[in-house]
N, CA, C and O atoms as a GROMACS GRO file, in nm:
protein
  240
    1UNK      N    1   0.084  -0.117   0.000
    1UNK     CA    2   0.000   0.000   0.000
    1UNK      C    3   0.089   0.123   0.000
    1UNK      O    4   0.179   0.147   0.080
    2UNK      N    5   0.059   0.178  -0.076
    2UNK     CA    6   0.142   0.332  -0.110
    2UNK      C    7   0.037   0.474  -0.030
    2UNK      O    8  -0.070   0.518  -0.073
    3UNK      N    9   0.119   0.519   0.100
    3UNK     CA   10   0.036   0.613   0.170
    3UNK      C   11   0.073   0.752   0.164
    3UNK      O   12   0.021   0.852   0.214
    4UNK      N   13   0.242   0.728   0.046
    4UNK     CA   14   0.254   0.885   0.057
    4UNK      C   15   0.359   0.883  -0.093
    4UNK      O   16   0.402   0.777  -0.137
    5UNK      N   17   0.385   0.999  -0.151
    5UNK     CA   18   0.471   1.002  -0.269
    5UNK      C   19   0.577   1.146  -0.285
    5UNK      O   20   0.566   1.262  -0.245
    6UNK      N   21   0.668   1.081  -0.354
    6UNK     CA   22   0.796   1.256  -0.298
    6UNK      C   23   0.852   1.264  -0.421
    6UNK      O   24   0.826   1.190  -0.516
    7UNK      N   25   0.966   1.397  -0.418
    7UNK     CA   26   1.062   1.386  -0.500
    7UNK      C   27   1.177   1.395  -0.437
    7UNK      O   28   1.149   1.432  -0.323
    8UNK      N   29   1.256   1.386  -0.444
    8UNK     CA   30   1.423   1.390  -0.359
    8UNK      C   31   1.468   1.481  -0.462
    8UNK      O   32   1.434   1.454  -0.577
    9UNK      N   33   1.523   1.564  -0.445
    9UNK     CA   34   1.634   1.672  -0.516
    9UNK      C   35   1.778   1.634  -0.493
    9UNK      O   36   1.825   1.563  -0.404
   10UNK      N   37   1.847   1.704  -0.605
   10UNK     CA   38   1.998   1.688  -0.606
   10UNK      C   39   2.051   1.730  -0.444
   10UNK      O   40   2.114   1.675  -0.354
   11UNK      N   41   2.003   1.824  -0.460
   11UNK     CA   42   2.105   1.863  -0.349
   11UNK      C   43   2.030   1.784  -0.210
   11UNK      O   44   2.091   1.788  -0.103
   12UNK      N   45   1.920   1.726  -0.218
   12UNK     CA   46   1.907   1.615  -0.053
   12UNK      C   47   1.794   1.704  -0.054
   12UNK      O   48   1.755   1.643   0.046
   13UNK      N   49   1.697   1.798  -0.073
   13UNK     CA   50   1.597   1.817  -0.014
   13UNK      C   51   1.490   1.733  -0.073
   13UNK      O   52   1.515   1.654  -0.163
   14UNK      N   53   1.378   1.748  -0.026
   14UNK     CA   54   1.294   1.638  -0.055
   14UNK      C   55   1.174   1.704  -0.016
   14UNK      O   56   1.165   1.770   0.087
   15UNK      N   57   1.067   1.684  -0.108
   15UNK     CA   58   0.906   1.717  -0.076
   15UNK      C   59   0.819   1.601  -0.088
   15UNK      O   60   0.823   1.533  -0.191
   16UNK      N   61   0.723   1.567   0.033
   16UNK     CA   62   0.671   1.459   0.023
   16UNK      C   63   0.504   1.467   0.061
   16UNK      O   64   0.487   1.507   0.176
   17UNK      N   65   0.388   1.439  -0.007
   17UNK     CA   66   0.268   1.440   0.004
   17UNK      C   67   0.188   1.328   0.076
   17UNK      O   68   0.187   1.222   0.016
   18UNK      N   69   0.142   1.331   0.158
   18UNK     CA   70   0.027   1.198   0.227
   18UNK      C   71  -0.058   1.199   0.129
   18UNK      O   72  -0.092   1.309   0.085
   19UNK      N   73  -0.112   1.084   0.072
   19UNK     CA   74  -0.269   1.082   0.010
   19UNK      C   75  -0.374   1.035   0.089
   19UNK      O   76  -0.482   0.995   0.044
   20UNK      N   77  -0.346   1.038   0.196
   20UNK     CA   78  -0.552   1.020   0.232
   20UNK      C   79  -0.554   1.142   0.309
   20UNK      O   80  -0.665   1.180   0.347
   21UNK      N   81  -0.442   1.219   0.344
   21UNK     CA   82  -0.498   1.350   0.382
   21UNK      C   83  -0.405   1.496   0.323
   21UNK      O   84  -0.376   1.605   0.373
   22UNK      N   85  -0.386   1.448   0.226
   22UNK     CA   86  -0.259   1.567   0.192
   22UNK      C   87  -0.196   1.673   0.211
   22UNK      O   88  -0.183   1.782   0.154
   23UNK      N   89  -0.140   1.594   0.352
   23UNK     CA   90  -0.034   1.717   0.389
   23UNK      C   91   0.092   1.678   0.339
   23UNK      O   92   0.136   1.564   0.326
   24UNK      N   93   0.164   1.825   0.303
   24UNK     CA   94   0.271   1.818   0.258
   24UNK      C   95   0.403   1.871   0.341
   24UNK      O   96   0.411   1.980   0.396
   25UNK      N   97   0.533   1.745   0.339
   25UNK     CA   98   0.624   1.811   0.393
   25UNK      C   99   0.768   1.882   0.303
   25UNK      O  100   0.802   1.849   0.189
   26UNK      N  101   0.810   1.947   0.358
   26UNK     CA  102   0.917   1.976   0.288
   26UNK      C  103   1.055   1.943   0.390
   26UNK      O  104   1.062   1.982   0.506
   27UNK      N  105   1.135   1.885   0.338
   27UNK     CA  106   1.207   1.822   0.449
   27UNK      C  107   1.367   1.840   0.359
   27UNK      O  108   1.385   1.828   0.238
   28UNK      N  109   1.464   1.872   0.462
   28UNK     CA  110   1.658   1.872   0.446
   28UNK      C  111   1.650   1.757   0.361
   28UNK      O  112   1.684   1.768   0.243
   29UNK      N  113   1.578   1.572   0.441
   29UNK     CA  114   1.639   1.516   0.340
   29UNK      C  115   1.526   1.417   0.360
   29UNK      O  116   1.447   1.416   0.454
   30UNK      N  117   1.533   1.308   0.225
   30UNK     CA  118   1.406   1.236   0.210
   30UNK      C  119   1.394   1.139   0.322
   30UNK      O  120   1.289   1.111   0.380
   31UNK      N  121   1.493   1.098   0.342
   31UNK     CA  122   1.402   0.984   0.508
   31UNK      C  123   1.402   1.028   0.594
   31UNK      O  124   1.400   0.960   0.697
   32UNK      N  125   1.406   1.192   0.598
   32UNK     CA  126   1.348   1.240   0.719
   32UNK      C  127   1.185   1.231   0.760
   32UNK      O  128   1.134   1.268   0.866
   33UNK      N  129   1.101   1.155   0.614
   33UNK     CA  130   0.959   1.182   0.617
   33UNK      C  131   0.931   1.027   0.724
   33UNK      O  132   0.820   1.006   0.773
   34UNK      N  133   1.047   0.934   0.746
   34UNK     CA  134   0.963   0.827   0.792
   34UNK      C  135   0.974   0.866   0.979
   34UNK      O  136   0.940   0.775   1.054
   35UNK      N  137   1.007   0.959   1.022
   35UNK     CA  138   0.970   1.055   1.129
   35UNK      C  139   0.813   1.061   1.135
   35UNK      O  140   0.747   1.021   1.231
   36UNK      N  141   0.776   1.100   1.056
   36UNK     CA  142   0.595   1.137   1.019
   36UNK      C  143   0.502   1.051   0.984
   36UNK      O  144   0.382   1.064   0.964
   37UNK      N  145   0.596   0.932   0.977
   37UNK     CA  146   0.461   0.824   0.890
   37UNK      C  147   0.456   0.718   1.032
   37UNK      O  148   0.541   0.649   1.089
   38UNK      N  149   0.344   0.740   1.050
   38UNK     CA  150   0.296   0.629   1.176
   38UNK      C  151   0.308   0.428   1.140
   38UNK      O  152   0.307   0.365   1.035
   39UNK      N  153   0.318   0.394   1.260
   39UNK     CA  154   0.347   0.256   1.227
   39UNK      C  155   0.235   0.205   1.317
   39UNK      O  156   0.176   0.260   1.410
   40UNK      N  157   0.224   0.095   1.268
   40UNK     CA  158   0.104  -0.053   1.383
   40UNK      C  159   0.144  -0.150   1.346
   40UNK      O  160   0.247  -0.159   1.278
   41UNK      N  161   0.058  -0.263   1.389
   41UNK     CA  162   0.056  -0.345   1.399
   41UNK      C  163   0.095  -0.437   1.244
   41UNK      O  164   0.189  -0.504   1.202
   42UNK      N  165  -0.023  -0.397   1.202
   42UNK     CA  166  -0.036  -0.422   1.053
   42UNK      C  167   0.077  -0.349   0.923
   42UNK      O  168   0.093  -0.406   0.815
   43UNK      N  169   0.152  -0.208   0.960
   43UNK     CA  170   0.197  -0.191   0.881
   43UNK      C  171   0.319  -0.178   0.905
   43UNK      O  172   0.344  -0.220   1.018
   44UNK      N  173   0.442  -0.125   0.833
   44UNK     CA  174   0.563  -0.129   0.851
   44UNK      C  175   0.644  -0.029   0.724
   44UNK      O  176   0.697  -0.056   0.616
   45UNK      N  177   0.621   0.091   0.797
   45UNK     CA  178   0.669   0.170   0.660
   45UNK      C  179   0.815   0.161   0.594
   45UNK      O  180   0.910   0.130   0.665
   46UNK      N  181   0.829   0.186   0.472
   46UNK     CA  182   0.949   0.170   0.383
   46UNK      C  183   0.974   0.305   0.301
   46UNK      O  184   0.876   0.368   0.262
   47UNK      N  185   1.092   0.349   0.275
   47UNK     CA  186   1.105   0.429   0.194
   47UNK      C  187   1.124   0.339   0.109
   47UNK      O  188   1.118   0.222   0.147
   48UNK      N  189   1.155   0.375  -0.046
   48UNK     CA  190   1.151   0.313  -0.196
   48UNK      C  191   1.206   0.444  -0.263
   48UNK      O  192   1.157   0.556  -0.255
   49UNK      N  193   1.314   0.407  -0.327
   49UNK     CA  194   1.379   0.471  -0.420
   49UNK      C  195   1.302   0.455  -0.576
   49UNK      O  196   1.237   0.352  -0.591
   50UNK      N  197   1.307   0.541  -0.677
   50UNK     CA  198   1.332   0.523  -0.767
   50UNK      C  199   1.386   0.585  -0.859
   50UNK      O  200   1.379   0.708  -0.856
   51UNK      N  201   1.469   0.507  -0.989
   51UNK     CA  202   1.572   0.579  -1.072
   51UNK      C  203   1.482   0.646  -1.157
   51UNK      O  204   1.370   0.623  -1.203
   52UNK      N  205   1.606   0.783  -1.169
   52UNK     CA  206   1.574   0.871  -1.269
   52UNK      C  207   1.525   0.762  -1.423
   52UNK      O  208   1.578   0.658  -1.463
   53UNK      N  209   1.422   0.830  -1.470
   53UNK     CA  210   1.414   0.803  -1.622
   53UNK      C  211   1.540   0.864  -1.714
   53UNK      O  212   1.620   0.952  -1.680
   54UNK      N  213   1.533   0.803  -1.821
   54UNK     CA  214   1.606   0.885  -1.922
   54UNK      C  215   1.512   0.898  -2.037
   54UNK      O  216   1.559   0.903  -2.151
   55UNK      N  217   1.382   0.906  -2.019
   55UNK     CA  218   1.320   0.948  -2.135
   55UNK      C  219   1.360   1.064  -2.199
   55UNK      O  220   1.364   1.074  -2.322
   56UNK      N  221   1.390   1.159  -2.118
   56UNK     CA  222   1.414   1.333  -2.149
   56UNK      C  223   1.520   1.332  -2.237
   56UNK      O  224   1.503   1.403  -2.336
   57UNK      N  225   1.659   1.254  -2.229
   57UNK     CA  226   1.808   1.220  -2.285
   57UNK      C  227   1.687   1.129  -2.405
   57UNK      O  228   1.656   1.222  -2.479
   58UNK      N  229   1.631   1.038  -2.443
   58UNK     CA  230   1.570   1.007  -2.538
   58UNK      C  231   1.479   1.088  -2.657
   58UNK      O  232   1.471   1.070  -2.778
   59UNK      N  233   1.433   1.158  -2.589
   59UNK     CA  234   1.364   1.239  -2.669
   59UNK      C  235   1.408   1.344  -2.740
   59UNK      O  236   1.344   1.396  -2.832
   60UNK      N  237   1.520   1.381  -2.699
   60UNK     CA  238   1.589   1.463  -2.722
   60UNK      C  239   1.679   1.496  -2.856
   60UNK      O  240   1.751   1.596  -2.859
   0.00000   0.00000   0.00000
């Protein structure tokens, strides 16, 4: 289950949105958001990377 989505910037800052209530943080650096994301029983939060595309270098 996916409860929140970000971008990480070059330089380490990072903006990250909740979707069932969308608040947004703006944070120094991206796993500073798992500070904010609550845990139970049932869940067990993860950050998840993912790589840049190179569509943009493709299209180009």
């Amino acid at each position: 289950m996916v409860i929140a989505w970000g971008l990480a910037y070059e330089d380490g800052r990072a903006e990250v949105t909740r979707l069932d209530s969308g608040h947004r943080w703006q944070l120094a650096a991206a796993d500073q958001v798992m500070r904010y994301i609550g845990r139970s029983e049932e869940c067990s939060p993860r950050l998840v990377w993912v790589a840049p595309s190179d569509v943009g270098a493709r299209a180009a």
